[in-house]
N, C-alpha and C positions, 0 to 999 in steps of 0.2 A: 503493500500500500504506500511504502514512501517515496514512488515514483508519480503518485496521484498527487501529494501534498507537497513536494518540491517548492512550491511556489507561497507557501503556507509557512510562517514560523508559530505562528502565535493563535490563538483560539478566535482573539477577537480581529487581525487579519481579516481571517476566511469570514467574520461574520460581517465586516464591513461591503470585501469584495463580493459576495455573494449578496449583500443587497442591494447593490448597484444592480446584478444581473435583474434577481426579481423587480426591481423598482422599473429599469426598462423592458423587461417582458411583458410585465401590465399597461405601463403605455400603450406598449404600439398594440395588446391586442384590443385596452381601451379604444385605440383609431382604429383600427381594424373594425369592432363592433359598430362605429360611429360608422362607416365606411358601408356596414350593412345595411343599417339602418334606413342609410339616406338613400338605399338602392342602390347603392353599388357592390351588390353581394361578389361578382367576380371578383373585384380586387379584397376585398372584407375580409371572404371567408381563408382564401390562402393567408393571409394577413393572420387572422386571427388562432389557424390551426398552426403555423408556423412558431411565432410567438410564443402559442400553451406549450409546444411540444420544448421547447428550450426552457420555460419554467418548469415544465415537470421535467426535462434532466438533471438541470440546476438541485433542485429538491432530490432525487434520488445521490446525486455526486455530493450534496452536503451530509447528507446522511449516511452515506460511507465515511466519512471523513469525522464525523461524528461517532463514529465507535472507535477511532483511535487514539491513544490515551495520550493524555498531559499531565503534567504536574504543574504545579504552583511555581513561581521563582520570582524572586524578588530584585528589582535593576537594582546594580551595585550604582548608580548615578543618583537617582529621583527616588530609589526605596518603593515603588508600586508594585502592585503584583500583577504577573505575566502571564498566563495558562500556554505555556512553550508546552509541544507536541513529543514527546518523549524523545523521541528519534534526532531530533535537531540538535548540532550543538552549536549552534548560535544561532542570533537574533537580534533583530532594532525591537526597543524597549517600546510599545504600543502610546505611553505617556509622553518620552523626552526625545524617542526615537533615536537615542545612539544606541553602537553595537557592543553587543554581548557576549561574552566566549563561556560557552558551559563545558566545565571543566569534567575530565575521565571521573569525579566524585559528583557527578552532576549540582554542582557550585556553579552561578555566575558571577563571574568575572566581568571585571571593566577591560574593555579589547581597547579603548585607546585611556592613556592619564586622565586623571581625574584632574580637574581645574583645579592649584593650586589654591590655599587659602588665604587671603592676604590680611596681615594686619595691622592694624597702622599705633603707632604713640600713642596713647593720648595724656 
């Protein structure tokens, strides 16, 4: 399965890009319906059976993806937690979006320095 998710670090990723897909599948079969409507079933209906059938893939392909496991981890940057996909060892933080190294103890690591702390006199 981790040639389906390649493209996937993180839980809430897959939940973003996948509701990009659903959000325009219903569009266009919303136009598609509108397209029936007004009497133009020829263009409507390929429209609209085109469309469902990419939503219900979409939904099938999330639901595979969805039985395979994550863990928690927490960005060694920003401190939020992550649902990284077991299989990954790294990842952009969902919150600060830098990269992560998860280490052979599945630890994440900061993959580049951490911003120095600066202090000043007073």
């Amino acid at each position: 399965m981790a040639s389906r998710r390649i493209e996937f670090a993180t839980v809430r990723e897959l939940e973003k890009k996948t509701f990009r897909i659903f959000g325009y599948g219903g569009s266009v079969f919303g136009a598609g319906l509108i397209l029936t409507l007004v009497g133009a079933a020829i263009v409507g209906a390929p429209v609209m059976i085109l469309s469902g059938s990419v939503v219900i893939g979409a939904m099938v392909y999330v639901s595979l993806l969805g039985k395979e496991p994550s863990r928690g981890l927490f960005c060694p940057y920003c401190a939020s937690r992550n649902d990284v996909y077991a299989s990954r060892r790294a990842f952009n933080c969902d919150i600060c979006r830098r990269p992560v190294v998860v280490s052979d103890d599945g630890e994440p690591l900061a993959a580049e320095p951490v911003d120095a702390v600066v202090q000043c006199d007073s």
